[in-house]
C-alpha positions in Angstrom: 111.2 169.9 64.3 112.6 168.0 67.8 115.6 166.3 67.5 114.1 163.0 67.8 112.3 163.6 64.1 115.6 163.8 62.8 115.9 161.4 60.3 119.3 159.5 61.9 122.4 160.8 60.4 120.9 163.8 59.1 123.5 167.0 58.2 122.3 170.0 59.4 122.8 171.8 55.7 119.4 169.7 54.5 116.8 171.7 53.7 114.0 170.2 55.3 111.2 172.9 54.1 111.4 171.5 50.5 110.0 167.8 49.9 113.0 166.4 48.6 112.2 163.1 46.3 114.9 160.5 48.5 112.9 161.4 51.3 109.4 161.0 50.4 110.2 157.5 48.5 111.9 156.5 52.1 108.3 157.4 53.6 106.3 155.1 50.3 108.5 152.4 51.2 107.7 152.6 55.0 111.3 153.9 55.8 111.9 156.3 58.9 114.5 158.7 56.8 111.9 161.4 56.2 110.6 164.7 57.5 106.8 166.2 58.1 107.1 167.7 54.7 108.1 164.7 53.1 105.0 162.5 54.2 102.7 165.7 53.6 103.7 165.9 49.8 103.8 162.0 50.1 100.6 161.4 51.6 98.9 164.5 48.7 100.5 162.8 46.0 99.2 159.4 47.1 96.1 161.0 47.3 95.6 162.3 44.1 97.5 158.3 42.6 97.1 156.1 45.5 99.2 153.1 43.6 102.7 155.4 43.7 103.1 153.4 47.0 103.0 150.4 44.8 104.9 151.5 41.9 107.7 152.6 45.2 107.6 148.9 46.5 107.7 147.2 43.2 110.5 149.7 42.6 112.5 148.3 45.2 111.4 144.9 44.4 112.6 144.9 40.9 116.2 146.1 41.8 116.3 142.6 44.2 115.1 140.5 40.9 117.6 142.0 38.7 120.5 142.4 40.8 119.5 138.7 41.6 119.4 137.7 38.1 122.3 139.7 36.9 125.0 138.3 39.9 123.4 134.8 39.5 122.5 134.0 36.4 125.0 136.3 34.1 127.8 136.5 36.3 128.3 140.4 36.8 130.8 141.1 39.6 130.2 144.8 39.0 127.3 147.0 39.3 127.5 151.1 38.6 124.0 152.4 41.1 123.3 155.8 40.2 121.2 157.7 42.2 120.5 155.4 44.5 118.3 157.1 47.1 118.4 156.3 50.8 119.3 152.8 52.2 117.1 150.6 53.4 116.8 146.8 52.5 118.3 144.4 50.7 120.7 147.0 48.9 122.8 146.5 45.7 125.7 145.4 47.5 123.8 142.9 50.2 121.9 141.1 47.0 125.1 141.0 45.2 127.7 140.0 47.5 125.1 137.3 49.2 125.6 135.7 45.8 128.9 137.0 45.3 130.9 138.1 48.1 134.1 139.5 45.3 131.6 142.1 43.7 132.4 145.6 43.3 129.8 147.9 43.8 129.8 151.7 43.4 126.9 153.9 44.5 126.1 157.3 43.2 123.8 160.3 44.5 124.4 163.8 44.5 121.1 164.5 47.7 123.0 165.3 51.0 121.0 163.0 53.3 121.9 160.2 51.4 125.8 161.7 51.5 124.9 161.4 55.2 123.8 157.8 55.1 126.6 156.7 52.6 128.9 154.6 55.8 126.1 152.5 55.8 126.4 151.8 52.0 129.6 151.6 52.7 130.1 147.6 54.2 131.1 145.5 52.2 132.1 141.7 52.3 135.6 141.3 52.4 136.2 139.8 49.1 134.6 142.3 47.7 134.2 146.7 47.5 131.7 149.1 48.4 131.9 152.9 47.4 129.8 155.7 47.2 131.0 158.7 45.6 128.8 162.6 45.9 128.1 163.1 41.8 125.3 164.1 39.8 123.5 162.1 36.7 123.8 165.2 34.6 127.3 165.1 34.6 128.3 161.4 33.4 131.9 162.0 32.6 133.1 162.7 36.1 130.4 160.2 37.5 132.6 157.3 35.3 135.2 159.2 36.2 134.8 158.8 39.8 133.3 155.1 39.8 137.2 154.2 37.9 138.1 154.4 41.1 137.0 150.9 42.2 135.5 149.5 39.1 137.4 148.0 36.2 136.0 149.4 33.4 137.7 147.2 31.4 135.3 144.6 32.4 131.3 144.7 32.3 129.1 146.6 34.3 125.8 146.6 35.5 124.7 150.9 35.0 121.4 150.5 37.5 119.4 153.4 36.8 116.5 153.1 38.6 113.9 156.2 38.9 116.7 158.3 37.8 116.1 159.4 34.1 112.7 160.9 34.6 114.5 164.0 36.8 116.4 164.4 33.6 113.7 166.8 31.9 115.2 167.3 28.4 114.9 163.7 26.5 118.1 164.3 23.9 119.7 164.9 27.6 118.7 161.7 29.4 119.6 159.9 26.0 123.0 161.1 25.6 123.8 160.8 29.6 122.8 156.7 28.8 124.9 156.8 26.2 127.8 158.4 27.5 127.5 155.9 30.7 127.3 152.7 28.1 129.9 153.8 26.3 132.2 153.8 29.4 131.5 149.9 29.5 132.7 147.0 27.7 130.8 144.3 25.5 129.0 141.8 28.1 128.0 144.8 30.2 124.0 145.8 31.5 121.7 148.5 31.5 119.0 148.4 34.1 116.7 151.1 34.3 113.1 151.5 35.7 111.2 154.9 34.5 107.1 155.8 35.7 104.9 156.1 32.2 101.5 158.1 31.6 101.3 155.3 29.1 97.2 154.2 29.6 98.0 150.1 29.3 100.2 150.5 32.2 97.3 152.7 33.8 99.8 156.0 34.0 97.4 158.7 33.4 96.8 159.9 36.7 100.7 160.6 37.1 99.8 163.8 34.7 98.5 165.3 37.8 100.3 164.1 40.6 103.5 165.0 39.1 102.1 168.9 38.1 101.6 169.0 41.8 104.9 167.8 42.7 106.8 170.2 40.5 104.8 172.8 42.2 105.7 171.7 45.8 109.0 169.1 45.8 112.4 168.9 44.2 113.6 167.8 42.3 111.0 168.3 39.4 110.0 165.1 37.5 108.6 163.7 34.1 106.8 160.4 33.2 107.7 159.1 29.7 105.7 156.8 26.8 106.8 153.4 26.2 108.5 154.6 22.8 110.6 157.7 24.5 111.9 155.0 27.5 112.9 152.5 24.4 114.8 155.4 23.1 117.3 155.0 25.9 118.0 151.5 25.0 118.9 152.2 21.2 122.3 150.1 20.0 121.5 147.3 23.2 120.0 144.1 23.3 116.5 143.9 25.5 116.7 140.7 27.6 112.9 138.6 27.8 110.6 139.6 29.4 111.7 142.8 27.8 110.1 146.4 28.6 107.4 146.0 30.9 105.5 147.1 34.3 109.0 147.0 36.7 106.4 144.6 38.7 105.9 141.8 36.3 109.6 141.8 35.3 110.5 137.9 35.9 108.0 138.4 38.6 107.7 135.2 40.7 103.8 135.0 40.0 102.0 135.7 36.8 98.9 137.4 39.2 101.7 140.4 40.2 99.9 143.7 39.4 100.6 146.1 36.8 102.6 150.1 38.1 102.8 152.3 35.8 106.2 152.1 35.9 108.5 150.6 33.2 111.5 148.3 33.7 114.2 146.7 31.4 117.3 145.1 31.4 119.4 145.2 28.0 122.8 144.3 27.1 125.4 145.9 25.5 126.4 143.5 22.9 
């Protein structure tokens, strides 16, 4: 690869034979951050379930709603993104601080080309804070550990875990890392959380094979999830209307935005 397809700020320790999953969502949502392999497993995937570059975009669109909704209408001043992917627009921080330039925002990832992107996470208005620290989902006590750092965790939270549970294969695990994250927050605090389904209402089936194909050619490996097993990581919180639904018709602005197969929820941890 020429210099000039270096995504910008790339470290050379990447390993840019693998598809990595930051990468090929950058190339979905039309970002530059990606390499020939990236848009090859991209482009097979889309393929074989031509609406993931839909269920990318309304992805992206649903962390703007919430983060919206949760800085505007509840108040939240601090928000706990983990596994945040590559930048691109309208991050956590830029929503929130527009809104409310004092919030506190910490993001999380443990994939070295976002490490190499994290300065530009890292603006912030001057009211406010903006971190980033290098930590991994599976490991929640040093993640809360390390957010402490700039959060008061004696104050509520917004946990954003978008697209980040379904790398955690083994369900008891991806419930107890949600749990040992909630539990970290006070009363008044939020879960948001977006997860792809096979679930056939939400028209998920075809991500049985996409994602056989992507554990066979991309890291890291993935798992869709039924309505019922995504519920399971809200157990003990309060679902807020419109409850858990198609990320894209979440307090959607039109009632004609199309269904993803792709849950999202925000609850609240009473």
């Amino acid at each position: 690869m020429s210099e000039h397809q270096r995504p910008s700020g790339a470290a050379p320790r990447l390993n840019t034979g693998v598809a990595h999953n930051a990468r090929v969502w950058n190339y979905w949502i039309g970002g530059r951050d990606n390499y020939e392999v990236d848009q090859q497993v991209g482009d097979h995937v889309a393929a074989m379930f031509p609406v993931i570059r839909d269920v990318a975009r309304a992805d992206r669109e649903f962390l703007g709603r919430a983060v919206g909704f949760l800085a505007g209408e509840c108040g939240v001043r601090q928000f706990l993104d983990v596994g945040t992917g590559l930048p691109t627009f309208d991050n956590t921080h830029e929503i929130a601080q527009r809104i409310a330039p004092e919030s506190r925002i910490v993001y999380v990832d443990n994939d070295p080309i976002v490490l190499a992107h994290a300065r530009s996470l890292l603006t912030s208005a001057p009211e406010g804070a903006t971190d980033y620290i290098d930590a991994d989902v599976h490991h929640p006590e040093a993640l809360v550990r390390g957010a402490a750092a700039t959060l008061d965790l004696e104050r509520p939270v917004a946990v954003m875990m978008l697209g980040i549970l379904n790398f955690v294969l083994d369900i008891d695990r991806a419930q107890e890392i949600t749990r040992t994250l909630m539990s970290a927050v006070p009363s008044g605090s939020y879960l948001v959380l977006t997860h792809p389904t096979t679930d056939a209402d939400l028209g998920g089936q075809g991500n049985v094979e996409a994602m056989r194909f992507w554990n066979d050619n991309a890291t890291p490996p993935i798992t869709a999830r039924t309505r019922a097993e995504i519920a399971s990581f809200l157990d003990g919180l309060e679902i807020l209307a419109p409850g858990l639904v198609s990320c894209a018709r979440w307090r959607a602005d039109t009632d004609s935005a199309a269904t993803v197969p792709q849950f999202g929820v925000v609850a609240v941890k009473p």
